[in-house]
LOZA-249029 format. One record per atom (N, C-alpha, C): residue number from 1; residue in one letter; x, y, z. Coordinates in Angstrom, 3 decimals. Last residue first. Layout:
! residues N
@seq: NUM, type: A, X: X, Y: Y, Z: Z
...
END
This chain:
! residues 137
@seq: 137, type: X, X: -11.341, Y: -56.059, Z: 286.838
@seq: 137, type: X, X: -11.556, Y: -57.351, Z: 285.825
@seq: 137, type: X, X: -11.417, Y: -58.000, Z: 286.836
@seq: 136, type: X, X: -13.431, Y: -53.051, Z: 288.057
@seq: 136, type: X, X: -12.360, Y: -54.097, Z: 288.294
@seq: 136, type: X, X: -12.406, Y: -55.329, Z: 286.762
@seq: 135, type: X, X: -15.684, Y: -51.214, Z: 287.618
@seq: 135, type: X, X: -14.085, Y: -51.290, Z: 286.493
@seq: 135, type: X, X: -12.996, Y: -52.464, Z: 286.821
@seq: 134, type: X, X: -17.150, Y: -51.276, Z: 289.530
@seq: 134, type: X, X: -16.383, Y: -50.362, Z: 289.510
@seq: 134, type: X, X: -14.818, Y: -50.619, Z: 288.735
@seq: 133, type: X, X: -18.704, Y: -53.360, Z: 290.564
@seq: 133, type: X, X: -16.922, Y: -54.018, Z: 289.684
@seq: 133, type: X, X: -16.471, Y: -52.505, Z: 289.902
@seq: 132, type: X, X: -20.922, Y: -54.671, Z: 292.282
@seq: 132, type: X, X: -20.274, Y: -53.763, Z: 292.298
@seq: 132, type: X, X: -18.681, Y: -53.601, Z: 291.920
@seq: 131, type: X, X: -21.540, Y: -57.116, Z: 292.615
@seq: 131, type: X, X: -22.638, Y: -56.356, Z: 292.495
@seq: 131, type: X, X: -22.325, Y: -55.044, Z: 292.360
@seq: 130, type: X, X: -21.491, Y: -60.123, Z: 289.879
@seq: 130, type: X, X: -20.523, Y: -58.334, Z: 290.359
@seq: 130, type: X, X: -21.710, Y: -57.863, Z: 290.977
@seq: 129, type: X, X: -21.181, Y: -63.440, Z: 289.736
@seq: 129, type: X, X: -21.868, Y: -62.353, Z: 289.922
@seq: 129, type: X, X: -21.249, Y: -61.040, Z: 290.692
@seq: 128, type: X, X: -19.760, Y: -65.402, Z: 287.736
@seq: 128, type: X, X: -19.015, Y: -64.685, Z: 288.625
@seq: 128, type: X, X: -20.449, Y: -63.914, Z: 288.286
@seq: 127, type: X, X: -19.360, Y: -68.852, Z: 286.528
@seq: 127, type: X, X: -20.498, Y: -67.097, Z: 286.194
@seq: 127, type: X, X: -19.786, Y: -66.537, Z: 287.546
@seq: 126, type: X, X: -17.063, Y: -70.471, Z: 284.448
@seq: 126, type: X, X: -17.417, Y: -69.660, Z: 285.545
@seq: 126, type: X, X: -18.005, Y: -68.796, Z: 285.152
@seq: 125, type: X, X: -18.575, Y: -73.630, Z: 282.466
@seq: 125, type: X, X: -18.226, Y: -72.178, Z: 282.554
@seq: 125, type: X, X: -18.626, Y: -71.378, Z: 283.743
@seq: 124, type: X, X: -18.903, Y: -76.220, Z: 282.244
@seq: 124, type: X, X: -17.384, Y: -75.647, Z: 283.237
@seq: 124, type: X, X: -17.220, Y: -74.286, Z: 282.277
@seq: 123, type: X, X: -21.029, Y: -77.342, Z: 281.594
@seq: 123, type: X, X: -20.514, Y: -77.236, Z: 280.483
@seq: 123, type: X, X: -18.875, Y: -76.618, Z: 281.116
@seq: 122, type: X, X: -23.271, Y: -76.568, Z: 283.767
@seq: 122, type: X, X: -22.506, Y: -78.030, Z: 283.609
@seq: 122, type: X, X: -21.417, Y: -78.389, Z: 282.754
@seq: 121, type: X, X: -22.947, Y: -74.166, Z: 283.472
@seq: 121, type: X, X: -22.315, Y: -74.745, Z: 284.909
@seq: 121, type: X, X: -21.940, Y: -75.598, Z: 284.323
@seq: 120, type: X, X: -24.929, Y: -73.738, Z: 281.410
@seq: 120, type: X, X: -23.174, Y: -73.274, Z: 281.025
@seq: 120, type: X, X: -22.588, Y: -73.988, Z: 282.488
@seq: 119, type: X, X: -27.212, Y: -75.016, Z: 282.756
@seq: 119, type: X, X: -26.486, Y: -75.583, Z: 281.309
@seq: 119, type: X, X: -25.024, Y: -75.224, Z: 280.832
@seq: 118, type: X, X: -27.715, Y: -73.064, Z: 284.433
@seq: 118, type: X, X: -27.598, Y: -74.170, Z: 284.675
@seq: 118, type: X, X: -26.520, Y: -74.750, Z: 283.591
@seq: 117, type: X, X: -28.184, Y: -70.357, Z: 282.995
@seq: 117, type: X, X: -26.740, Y: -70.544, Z: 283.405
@seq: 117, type: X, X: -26.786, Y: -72.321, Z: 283.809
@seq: 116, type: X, X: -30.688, Y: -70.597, Z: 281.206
@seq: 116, type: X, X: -29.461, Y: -70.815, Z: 280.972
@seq: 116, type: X, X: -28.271, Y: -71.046, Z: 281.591
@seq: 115, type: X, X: -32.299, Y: -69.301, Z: 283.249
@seq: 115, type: X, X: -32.658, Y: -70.737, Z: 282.522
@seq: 115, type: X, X: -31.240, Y: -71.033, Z: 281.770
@seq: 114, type: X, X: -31.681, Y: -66.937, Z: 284.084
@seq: 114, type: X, X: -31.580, Y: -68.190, Z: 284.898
@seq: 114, type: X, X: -31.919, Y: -69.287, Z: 284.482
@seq: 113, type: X, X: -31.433, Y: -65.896, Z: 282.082
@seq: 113, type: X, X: -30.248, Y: -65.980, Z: 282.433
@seq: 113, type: X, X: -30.344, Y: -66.849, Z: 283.501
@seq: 112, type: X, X: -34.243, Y: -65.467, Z: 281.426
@seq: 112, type: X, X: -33.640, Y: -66.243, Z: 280.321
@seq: 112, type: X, X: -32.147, Y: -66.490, Z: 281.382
@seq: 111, type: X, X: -34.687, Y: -63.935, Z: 283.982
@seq: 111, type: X, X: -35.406, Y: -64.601, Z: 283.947
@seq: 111, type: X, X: -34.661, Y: -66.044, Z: 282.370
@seq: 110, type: X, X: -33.474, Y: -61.412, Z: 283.410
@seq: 110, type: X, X: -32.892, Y: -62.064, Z: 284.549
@seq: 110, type: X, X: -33.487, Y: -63.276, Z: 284.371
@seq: 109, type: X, X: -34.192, Y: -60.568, Z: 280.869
@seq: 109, type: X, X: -32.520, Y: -60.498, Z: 281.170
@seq: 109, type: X, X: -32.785, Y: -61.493, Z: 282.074
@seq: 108, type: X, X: -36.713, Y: -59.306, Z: 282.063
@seq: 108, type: X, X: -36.821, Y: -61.034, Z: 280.759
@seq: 108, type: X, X: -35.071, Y: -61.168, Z: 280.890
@seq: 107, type: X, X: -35.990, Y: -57.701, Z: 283.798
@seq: 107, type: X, X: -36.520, Y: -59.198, Z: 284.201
@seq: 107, type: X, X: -36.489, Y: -60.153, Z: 282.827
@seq: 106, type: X, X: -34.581, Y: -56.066, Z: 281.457
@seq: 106, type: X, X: -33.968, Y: -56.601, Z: 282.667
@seq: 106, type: X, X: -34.354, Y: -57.789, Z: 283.322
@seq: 105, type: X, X: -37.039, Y: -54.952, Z: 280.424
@seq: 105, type: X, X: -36.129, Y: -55.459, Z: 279.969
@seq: 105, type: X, X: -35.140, Y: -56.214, Z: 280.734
@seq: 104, type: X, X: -38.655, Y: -53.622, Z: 282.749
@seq: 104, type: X, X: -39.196, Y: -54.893, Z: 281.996
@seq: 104, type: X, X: -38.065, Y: -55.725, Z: 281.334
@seq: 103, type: X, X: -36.473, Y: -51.572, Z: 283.226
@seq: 103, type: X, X: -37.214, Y: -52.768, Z: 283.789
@seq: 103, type: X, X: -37.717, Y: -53.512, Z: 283.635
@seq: 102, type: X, X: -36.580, Y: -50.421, Z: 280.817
@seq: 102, type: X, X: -35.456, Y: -50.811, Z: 281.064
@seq: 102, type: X, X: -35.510, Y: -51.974, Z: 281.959
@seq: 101, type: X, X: -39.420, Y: -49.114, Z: 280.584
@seq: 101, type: X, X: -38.824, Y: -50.533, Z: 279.414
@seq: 101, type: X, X: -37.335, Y: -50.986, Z: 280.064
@seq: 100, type: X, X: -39.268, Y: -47.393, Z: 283.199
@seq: 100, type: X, X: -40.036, Y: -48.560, Z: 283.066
@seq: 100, type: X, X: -39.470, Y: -49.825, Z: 281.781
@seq: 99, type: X, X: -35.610, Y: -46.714, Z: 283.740
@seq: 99, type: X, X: -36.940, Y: -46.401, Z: 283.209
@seq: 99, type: X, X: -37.709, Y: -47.955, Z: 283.491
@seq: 98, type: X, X: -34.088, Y: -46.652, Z: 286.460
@seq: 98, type: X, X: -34.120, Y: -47.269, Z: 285.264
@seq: 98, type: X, X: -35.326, Y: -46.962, Z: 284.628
@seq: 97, type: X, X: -30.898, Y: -44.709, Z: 287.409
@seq: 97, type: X, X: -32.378, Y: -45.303, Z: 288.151
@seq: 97, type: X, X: -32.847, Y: -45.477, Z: 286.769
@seq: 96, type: X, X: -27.673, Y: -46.296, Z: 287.560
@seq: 96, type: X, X: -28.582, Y: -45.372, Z: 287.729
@seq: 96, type: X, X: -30.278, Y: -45.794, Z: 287.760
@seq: 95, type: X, X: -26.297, Y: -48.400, Z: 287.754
@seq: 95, type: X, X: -25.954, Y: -47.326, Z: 288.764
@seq: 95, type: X, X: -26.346, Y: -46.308, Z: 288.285
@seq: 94, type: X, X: -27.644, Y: -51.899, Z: 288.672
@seq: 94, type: X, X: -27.646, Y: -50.688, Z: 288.029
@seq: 94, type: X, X: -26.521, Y: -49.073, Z: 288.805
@seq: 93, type: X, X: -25.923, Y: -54.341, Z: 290.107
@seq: 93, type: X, X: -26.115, Y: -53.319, Z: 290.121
@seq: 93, type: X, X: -26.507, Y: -52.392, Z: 289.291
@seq: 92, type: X, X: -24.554, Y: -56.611, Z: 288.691
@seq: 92, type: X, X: -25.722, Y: -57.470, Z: 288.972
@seq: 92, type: X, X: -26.547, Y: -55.964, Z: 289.983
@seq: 91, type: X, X: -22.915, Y: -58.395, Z: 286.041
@seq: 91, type: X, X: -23.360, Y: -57.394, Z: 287.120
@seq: 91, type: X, X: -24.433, Y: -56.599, Z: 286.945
@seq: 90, type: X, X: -21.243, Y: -61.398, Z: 285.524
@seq: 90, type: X, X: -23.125, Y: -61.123, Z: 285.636
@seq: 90, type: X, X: -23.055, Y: -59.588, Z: 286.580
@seq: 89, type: X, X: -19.405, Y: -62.929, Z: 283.163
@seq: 89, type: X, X: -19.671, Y: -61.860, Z: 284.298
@seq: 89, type: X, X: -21.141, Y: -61.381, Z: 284.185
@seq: 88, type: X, X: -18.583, Y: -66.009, Z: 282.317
@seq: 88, type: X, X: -19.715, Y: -65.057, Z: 281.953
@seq: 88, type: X, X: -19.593, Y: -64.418, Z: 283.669
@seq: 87, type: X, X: -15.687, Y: -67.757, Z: 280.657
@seq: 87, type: X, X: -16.178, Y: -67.269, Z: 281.747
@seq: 87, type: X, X: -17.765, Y: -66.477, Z: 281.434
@seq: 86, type: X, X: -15.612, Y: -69.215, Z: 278.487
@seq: 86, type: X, X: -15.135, Y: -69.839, Z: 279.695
@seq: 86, type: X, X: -15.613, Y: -68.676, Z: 281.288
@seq: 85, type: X, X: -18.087, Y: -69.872, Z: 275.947
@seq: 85, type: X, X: -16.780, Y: -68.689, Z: 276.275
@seq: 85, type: X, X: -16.412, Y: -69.347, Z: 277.658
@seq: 84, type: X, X: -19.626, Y: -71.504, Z: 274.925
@seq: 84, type: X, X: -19.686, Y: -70.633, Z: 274.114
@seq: 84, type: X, X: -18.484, Y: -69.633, Z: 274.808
@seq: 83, type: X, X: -18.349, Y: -75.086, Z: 275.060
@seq: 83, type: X, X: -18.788, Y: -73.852, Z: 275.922
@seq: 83, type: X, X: -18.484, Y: -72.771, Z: 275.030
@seq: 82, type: X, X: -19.506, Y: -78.360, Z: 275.117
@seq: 82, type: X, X: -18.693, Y: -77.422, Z: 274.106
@seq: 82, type: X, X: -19.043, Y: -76.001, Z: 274.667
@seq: 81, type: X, X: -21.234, Y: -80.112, Z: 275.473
@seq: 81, type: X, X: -20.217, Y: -79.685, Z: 276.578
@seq: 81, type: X, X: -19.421, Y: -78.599, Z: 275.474
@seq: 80, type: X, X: -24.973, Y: -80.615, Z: 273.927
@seq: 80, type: X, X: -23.200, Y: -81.213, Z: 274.497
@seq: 80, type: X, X: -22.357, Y: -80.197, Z: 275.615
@seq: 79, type: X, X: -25.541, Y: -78.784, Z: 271.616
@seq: 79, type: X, X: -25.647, Y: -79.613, Z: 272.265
@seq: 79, type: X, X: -24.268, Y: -80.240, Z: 272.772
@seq: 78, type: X, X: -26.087, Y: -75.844, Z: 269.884
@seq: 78, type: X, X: -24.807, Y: -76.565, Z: 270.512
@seq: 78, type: X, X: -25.308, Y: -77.589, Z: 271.935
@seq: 77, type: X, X: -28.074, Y: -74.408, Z: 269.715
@seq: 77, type: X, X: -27.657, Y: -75.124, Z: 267.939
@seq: 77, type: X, X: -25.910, Y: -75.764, Z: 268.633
@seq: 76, type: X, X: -29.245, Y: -74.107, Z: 272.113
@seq: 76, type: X, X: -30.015, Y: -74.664, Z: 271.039
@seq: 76, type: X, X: -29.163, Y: -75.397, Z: 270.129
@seq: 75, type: X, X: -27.222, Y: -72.116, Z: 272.727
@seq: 75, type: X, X: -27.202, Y: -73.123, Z: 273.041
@seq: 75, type: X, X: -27.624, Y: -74.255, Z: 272.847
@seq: 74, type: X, X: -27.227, Y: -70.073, Z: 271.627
@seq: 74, type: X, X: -26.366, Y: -70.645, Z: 271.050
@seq: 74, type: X, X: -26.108, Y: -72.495, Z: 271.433
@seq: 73, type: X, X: -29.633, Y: -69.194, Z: 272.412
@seq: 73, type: X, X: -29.681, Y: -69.288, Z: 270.855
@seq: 73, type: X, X: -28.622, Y: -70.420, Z: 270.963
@seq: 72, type: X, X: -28.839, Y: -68.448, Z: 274.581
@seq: 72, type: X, X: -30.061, Y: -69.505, Z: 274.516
@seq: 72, type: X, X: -30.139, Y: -70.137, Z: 273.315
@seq: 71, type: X, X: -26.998, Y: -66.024, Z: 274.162
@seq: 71, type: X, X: -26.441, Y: -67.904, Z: 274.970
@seq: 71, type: X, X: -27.777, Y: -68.885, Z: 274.856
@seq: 70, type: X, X: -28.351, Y: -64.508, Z: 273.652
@seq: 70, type: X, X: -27.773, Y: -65.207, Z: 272.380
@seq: 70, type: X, X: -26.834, Y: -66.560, Z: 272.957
@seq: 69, type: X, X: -30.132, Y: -63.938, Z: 275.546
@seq: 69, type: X, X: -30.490, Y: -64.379, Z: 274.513
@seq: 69, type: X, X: -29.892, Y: -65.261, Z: 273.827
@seq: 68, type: X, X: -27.920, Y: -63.081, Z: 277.269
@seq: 68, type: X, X: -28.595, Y: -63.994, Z: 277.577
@seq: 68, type: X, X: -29.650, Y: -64.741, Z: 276.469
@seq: 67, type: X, X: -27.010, Y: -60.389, Z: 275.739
@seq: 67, type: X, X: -26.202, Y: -62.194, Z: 276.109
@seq: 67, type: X, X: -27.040, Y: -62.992, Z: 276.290
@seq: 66, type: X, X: -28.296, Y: -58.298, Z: 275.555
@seq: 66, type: X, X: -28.662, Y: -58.776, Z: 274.885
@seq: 66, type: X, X: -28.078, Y: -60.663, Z: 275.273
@seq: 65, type: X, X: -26.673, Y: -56.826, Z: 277.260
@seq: 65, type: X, X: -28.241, Y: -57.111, Z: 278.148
@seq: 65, type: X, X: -28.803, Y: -58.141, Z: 277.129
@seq: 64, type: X, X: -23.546, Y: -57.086, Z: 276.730
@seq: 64, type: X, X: -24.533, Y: -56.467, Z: 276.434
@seq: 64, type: X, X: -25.600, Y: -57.329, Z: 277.488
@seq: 63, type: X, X: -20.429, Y: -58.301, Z: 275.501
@seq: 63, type: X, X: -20.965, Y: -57.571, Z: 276.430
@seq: 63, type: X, X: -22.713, Y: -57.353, Z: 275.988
@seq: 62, type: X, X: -17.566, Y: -59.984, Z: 275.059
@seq: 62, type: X, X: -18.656, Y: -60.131, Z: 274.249
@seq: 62, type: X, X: -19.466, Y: -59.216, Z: 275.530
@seq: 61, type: X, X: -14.206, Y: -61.156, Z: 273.797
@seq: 61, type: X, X: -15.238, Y: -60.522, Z: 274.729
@seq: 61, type: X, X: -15.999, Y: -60.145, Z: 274.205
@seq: 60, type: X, X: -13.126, Y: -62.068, Z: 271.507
@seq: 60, type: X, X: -12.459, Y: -62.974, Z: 272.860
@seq: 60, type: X, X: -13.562, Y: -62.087, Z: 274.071
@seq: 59, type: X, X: -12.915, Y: -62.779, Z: 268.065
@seq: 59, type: X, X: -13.569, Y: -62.120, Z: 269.440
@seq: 59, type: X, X: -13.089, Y: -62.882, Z: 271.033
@seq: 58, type: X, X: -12.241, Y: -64.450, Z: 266.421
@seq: 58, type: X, X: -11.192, Y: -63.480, Z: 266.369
@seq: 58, type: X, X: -12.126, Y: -62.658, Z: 268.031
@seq: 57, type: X, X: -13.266, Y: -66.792, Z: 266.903
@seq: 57, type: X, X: -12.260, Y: -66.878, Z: 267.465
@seq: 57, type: X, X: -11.288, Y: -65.678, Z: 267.765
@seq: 56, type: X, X: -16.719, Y: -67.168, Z: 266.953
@seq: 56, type: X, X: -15.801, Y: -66.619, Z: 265.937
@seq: 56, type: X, X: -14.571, Y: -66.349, Z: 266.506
@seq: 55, type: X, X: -18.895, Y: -68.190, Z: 268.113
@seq: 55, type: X, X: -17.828, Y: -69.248, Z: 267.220
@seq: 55, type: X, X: -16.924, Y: -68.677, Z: 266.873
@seq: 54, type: X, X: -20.269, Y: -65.779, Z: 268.794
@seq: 54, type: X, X: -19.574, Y: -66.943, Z: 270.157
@seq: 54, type: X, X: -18.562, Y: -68.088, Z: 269.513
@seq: 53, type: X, X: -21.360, Y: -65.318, Z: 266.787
@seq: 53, type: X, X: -20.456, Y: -64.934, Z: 266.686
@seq: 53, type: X, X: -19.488, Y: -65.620, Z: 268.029
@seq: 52, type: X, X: -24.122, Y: -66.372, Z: 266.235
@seq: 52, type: X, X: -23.261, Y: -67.376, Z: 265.749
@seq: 52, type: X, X: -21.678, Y: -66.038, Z: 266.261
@seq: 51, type: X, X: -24.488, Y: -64.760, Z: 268.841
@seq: 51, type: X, X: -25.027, Y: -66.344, Z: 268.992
@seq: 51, type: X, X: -23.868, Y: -66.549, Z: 267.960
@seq: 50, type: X, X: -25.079, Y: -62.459, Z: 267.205
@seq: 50, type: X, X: -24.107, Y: -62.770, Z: 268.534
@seq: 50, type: X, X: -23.798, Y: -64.273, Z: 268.917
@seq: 49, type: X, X: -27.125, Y: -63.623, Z: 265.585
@seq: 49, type: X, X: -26.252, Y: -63.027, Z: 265.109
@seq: 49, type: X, X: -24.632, Y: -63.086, Z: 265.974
@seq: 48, type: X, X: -29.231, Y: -63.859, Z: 267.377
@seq: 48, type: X, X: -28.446, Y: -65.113, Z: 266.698
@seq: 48, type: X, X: -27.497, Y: -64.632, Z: 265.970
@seq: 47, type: X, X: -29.448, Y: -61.491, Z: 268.640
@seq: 47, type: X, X: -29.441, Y: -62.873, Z: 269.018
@seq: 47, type: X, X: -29.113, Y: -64.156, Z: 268.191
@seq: 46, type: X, X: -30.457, Y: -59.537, Z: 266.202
@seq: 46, type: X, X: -29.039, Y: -59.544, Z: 266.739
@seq: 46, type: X, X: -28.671, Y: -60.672, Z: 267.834
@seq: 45, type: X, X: -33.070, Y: -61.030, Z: 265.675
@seq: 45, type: X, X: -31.902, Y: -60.825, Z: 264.591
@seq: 45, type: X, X: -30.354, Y: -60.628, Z: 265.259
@seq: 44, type: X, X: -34.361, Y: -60.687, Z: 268.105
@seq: 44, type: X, X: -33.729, Y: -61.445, Z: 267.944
@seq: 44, type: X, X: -32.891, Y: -61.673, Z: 266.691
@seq: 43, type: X, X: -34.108, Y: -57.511, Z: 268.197
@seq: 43, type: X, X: -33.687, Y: -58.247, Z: 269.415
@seq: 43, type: X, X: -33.381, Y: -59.659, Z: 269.174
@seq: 42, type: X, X: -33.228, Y: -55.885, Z: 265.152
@seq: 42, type: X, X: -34.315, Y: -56.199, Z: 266.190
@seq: 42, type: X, X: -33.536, Y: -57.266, Z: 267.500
@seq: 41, type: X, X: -30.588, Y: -55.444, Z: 263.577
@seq: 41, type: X, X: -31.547, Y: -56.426, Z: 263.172
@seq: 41, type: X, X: -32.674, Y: -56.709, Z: 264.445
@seq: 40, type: X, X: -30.082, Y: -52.488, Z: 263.773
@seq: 40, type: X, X: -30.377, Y: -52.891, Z: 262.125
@seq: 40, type: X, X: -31.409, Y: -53.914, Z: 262.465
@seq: 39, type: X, X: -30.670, Y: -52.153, Z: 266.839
@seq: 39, type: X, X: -30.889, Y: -51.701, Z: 265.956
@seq: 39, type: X, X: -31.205, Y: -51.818, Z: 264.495
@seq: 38, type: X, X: -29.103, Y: -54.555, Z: 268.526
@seq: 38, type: X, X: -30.726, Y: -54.475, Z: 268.350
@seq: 38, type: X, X: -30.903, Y: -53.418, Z: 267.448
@seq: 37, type: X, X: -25.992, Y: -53.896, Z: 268.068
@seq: 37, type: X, X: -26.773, Y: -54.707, Z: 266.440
@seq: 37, type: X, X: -28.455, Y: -54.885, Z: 267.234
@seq: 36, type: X, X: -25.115, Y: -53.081, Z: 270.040
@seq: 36, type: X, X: -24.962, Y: -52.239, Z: 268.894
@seq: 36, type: X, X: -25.935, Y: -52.943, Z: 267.563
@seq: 35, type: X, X: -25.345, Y: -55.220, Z: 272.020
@seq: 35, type: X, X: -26.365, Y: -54.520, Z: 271.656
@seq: 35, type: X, X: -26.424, Y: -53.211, Z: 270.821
@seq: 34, type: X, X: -22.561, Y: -56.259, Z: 272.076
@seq: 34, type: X, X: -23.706, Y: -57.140, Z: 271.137
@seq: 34, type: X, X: -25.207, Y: -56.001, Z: 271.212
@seq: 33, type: X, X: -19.622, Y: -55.299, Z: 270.806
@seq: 33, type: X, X: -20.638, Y: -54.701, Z: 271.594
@seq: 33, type: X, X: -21.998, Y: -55.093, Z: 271.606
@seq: 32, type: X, X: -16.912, Y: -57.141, Z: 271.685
@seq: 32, type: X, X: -17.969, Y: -57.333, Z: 270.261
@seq: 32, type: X, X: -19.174, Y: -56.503, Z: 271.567
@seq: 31, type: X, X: -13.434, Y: -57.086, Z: 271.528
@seq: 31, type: X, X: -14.566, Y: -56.434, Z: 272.622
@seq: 31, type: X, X: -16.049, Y: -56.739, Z: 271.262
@seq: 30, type: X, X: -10.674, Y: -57.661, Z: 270.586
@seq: 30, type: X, X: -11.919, Y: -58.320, Z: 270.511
@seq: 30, type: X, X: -13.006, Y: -58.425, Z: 271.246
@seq: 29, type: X, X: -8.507, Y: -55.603, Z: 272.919
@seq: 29, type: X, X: -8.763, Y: -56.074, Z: 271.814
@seq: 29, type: X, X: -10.085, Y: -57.099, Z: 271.605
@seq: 28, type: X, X: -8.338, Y: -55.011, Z: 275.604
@seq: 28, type: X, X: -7.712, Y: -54.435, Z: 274.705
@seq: 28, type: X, X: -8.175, Y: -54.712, Z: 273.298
@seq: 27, type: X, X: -10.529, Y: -54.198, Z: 278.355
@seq: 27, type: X, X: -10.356, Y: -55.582, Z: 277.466
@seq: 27, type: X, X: -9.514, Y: -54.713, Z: 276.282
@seq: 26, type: X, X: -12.219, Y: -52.475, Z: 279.445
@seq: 26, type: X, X: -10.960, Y: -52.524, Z: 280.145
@seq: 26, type: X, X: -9.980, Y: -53.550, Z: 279.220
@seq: 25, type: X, X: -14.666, Y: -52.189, Z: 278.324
@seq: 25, type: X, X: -13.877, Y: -51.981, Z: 277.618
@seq: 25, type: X, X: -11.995, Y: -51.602, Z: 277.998
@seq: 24, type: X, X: -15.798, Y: -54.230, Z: 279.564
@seq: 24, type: X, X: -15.603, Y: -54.475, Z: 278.770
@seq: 24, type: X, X: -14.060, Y: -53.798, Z: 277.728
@seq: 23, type: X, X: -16.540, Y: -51.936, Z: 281.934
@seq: 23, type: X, X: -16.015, Y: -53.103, Z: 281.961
@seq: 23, type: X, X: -15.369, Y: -53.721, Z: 280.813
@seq: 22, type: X, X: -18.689, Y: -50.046, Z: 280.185
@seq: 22, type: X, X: -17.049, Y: -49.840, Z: 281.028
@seq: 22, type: X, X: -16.339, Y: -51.303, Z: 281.229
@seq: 21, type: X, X: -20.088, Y: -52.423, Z: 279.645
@seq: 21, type: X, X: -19.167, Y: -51.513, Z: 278.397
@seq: 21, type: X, X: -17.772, Y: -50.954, Z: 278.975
@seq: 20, type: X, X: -21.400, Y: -52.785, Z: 282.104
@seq: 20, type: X, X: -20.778, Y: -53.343, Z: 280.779
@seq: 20, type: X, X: -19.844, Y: -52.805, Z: 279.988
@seq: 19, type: X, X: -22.860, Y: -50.866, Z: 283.622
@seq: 19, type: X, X: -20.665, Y: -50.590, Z: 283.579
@seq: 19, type: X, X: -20.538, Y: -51.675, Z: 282.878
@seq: 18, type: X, X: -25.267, Y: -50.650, Z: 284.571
@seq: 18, type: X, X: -24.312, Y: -51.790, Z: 284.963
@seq: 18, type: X, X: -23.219, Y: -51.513, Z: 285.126
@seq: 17, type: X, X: -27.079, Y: -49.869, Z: 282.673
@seq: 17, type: X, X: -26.549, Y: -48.942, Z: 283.628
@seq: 17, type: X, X: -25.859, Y: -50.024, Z: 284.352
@seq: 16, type: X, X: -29.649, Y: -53.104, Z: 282.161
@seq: 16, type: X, X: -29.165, Y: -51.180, Z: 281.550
@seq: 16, type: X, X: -28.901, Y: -50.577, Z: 282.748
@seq: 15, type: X, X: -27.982, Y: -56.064, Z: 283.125
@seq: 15, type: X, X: -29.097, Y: -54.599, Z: 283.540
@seq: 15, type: X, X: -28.733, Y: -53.375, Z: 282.746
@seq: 14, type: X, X: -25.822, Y: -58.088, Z: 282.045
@seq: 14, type: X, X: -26.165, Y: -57.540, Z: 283.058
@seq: 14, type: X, X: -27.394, Y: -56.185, Z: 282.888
@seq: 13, type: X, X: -22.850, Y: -59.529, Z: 280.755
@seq: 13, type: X, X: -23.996, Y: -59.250, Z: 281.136
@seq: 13, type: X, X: -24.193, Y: -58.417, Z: 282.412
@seq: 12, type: X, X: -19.896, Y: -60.621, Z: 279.197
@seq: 12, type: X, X: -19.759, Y: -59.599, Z: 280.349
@seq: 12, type: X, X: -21.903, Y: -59.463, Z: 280.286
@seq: 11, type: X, X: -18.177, Y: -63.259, Z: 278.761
@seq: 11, type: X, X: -18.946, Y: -62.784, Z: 278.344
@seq: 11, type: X, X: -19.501, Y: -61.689, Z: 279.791
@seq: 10, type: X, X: -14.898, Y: -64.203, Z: 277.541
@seq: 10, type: X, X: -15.787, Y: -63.520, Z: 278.270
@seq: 10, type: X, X: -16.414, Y: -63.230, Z: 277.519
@seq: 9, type: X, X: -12.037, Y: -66.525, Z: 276.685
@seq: 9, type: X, X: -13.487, Y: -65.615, Z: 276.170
@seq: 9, type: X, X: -14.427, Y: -65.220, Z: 277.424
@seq: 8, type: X, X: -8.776, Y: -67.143, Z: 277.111
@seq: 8, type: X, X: -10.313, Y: -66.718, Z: 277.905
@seq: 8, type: X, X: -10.927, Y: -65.655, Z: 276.782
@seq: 7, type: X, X: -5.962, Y: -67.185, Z: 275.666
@seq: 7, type: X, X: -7.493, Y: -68.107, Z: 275.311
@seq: 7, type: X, X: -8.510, Y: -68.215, Z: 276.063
@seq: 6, type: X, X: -5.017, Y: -65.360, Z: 278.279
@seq: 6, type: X, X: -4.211, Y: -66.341, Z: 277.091
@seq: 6, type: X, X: -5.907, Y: -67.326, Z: 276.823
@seq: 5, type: X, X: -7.280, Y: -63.519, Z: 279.608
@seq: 5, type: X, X: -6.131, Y: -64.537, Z: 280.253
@seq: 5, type: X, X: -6.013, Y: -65.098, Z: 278.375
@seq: 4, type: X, X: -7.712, Y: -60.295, Z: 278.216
@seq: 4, type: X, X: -8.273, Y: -61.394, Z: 278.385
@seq: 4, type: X, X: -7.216, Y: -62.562, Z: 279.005
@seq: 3, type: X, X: -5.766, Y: -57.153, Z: 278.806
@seq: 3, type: X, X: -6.310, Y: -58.322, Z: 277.614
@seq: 3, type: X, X: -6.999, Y: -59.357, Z: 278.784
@seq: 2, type: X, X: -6.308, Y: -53.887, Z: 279.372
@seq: 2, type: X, X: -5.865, Y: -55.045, Z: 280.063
@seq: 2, type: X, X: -6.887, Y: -56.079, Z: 278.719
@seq: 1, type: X, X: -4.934, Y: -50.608, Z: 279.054
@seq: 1, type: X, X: -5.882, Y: -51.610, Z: 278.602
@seq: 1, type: X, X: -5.377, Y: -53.000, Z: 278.983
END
């Protein structure tokens, strides 16, 4: 298991079937699975939920299709230069074939993630797009 650089937060995104999770879970410690919570609290209950958890120091990685949401959220209630994590991985391959809701799901993914990354650029967070990590960090 490989840790995070000394005080790097990641945020890992991307498409149902990606290797989030795989990815993620190359990370030893403070992995937060953000689409374990569309269940109890719906899509945007767990969006601000993740959202306020980008504050929470004990997390240092953060994964899901759900990110892009909760970077919109977070970004709303954080004006300024203050950055919700220093890096965001974008992969950017399914590696399997996607149902129709998975597809729909994905363009609103791709579509919020391009309204947002502007705003994390200016803020000096690296987006690194994967089109193919195959587990690399």
């Amino acid at each position: 298991m490989a840790m995070a650089h000394a005080n790097e937060r990641v945020a890992i995104t991307g498409w149902s079937g990606t290797g989030k999770t795989t990815l993620a879970d190359t990370y030893a410690d403070g992995v937060v699975h953000c689409d374990d919570y569309i269940g109890p609290y719906g899509s945007a209950g767990a969006a601000s939920l993740v959202a306020d958890l980008f504050n929470d120091p004990r997390y240092a990685v953060f994964e899901g299709v759900l990110i892009p949401q909760a970077i919109r959220r977070w970004l709303d209630k954080h004006p300024g230069t203050v950055q919700p994590f220093q890096r965001l991985i974008v992969l950017t391959q399914p590696r399997r074939v996607q149902t129709g809701r998975q597809i729909t799901q994905g363009h609103l993914h791709d579509r919020i993630l391009e309204n947002v990354t502007p705003n994390l650029g200016r803020r000096g967070v690296v987006i690194e797009l994967r089109p193919d990590h195959r587990g690399r960090r």
